[in-house]
C-alpha positions in Angstrom: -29.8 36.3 83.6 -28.4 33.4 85.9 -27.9 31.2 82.5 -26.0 33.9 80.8 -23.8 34.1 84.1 -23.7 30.1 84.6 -22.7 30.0 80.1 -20.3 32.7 80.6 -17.9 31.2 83.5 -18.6 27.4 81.2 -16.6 29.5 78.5 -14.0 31.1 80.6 -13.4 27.8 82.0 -12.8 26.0 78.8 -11.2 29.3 77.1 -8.5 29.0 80.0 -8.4 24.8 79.7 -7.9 25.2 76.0 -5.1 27.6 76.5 -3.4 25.5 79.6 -3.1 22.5 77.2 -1.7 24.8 74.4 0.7 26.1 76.8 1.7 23.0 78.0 2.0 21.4 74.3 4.4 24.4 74.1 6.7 23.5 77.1 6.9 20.1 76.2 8.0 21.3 73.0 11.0 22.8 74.4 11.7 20.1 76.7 11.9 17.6 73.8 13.5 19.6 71.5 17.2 19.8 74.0 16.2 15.8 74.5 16.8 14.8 70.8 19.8 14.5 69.3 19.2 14.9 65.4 18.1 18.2 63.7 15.1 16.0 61.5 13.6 14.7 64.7 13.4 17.6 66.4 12.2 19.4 63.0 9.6 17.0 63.2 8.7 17.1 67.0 8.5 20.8 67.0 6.1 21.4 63.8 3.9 18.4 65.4 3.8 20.0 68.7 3.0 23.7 66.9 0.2 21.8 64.9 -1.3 20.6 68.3 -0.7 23.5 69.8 -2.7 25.5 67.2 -5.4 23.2 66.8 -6.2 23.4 70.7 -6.0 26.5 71.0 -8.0 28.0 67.7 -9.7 25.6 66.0 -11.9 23.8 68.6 -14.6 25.8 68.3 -15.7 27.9 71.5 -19.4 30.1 70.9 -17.6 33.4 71.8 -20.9 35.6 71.1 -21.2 36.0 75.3 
């Protein structure tokens, strides 16, 4: 029982990390998009950032079966 508990809070920890760093990947996003000037590199900036953003948060793979 107290490994379950002591595997469980491991996940919600790194669940929650994984999800801070998407959401800051995010933010960033927006701060860089008003700091560029021309539409291709903040066309470029922004997909990069939503392909970071997407791979931190759902393809690292997290055992969910808890």
């Amino acid at each position: 029982m107290g490994k379950k508990l002591k595997d469980k809070v491991c996940f919600t920890i790194a669940n929650t990390l994984i999800h801070l760093l998407g959401s800051i990947c995010f933010l960033l996003c927006v701060y860089f998009f008003f700091h560029f000037d021309t539409i291709m590199e903040r066309v470029l900036y922004i997909s990069g950032t939503i392909i970071v953003s997407i791979a931190l948060t759902y393809i690292i793979p997290i055992d969910k079966n808890y």
